[in-house]
C-alpha positions as CSV (number, residue, x, y, z in Angstrom):
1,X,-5.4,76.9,30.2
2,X,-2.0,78.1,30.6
3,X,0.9,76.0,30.0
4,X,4.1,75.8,32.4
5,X,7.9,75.2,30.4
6,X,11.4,75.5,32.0
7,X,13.6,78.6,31.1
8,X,17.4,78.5,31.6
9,X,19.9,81.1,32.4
10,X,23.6,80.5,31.6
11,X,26.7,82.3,32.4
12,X,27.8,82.9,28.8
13,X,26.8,79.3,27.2
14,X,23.5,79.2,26.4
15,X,24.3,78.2,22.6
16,X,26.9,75.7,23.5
17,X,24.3,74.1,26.0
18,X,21.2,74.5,23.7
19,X,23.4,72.8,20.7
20,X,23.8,69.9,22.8
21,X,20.0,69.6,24.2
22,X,19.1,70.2,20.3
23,X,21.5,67.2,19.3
24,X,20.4,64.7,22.2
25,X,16.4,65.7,21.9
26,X,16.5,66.2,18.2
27,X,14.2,68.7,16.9
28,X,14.9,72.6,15.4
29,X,15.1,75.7,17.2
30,X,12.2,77.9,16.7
31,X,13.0,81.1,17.8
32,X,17.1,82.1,18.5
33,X,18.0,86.1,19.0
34,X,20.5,87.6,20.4
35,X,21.1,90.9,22.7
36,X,22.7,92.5,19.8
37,X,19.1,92.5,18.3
38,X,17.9,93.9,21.1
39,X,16.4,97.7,20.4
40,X,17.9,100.8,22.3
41,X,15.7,101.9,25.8
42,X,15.5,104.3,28.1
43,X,14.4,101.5,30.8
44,X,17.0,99.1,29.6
45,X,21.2,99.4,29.7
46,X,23.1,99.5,26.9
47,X,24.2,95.7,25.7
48,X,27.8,95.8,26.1
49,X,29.9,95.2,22.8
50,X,31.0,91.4,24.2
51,X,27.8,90.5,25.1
52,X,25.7,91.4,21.6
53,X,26.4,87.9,20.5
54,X,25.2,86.1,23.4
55,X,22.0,84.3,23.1
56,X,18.5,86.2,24.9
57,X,16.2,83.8,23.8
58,X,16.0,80.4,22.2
59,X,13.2,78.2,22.4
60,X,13.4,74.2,21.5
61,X,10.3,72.3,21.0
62,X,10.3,69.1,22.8
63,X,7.0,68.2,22.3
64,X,3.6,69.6,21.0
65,X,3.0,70.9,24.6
66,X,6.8,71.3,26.0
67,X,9.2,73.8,25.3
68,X,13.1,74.2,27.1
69,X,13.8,77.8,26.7
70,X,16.9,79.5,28.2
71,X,19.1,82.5,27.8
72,X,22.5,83.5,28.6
73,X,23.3,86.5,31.0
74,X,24.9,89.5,31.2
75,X,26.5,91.2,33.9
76,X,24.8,94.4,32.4
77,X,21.2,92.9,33.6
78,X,22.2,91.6,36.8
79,X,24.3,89.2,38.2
80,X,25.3,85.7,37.0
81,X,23.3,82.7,37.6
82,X,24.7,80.1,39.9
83,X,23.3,75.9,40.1
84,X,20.8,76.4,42.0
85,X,18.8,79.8,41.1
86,X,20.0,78.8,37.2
87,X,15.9,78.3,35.9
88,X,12.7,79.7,36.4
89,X,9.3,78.5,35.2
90,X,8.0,80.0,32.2
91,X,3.9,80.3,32.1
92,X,2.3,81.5,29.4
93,X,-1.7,82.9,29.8
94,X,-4.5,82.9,27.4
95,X,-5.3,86.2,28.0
96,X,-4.0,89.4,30.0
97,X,-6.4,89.0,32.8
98,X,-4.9,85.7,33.3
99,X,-1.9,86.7,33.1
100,X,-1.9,89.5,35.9
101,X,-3.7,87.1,38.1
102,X,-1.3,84.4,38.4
103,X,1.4,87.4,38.2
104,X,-0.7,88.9,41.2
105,X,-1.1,86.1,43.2
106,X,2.1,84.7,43.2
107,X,4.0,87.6,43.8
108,X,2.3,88.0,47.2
109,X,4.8,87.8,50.0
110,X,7.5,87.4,46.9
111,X,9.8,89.7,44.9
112,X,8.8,91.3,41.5
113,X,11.7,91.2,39.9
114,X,9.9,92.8,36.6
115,X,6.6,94.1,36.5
116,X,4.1,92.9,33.9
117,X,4.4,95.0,31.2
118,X,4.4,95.2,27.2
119,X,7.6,94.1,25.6
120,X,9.4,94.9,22.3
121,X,9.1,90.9,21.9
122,X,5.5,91.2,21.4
123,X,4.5,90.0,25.0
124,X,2.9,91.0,28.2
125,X,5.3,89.8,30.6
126,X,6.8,90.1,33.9
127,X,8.8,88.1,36.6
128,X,9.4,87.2,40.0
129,X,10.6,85.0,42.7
130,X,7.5,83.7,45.3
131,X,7.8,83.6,49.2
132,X,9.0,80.2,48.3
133,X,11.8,81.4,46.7
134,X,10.7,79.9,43.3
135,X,11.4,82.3,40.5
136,X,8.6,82.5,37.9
137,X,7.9,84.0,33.8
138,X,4.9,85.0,33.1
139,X,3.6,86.3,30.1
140,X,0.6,86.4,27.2
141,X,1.3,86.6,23.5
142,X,0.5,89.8,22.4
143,X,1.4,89.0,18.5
144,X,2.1,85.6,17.4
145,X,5.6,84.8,16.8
């Protein structure tokens, strides 16, 4: 069974945001980088020097099946989130089949933003924004964190 979190984009305060959630829903962080941590790609830009500090991925536990994950952006990846197209939803598969099945099936009449692919992260994942205008992270664990 898959499970279904929210991920957050910010415009440059995703640690000052995430320090507040983490203070009002208690709890620890259990995974933080930052783009600075990011390895070189041919398929990827540059991270630009003011932005290797920002956050690219934090995850907060909220509960045994809940997560709130978000991310700051960078003009180097695309534009800036505004309220409104800020989040996506975050699904992770049990397997890869899964995981291109939902990734199929929602894209139809949508907008693959990413193709499902291996990451450095250790994940098969991909994203994209349904005909409903719904934008969507999908992805299966390929190592454990």
């Amino acid at each position: 069974m898959a499970t279904l979190n929210v991920y957050l984009n910010f415009k440059r305060n995703c640690e000052e945001a995430f320090a507040f959630y983490k203070l009002v829903l208690g709890g620890e962080f259990s995974y933080l980088s930052r783009f600075g941590e990011m390895p070189q790609s041919d398929n990827c830009p540059p991270v630009p020097e003011e932005d290797k500090n920002l956050i690219m991925h934090v995850s907060l536990p909220i509960s045994k099946e809940t997560v709130l994950m978000g991310s700051d952006s960078s003009e180097a990846f695309g534009p800036f989130p505004t309220q409104g197209n800020n989040f996506s939803l975050s699904l992770d598969t049990e397997s890869k089949g899964e995981a291109d099945r939902i990734f199929t099936e929602l894209s139809a009449g949508g907008n693959v933003i990413m193709p499902m692919d291996n990451t450095f992260w250790g994940a098969y994942f991909g994203m994209l924004t349904d005909k409903f205008g719904i934008q969507w992270m999908v992805s299966f664990q390929l190592e454990p964190h």
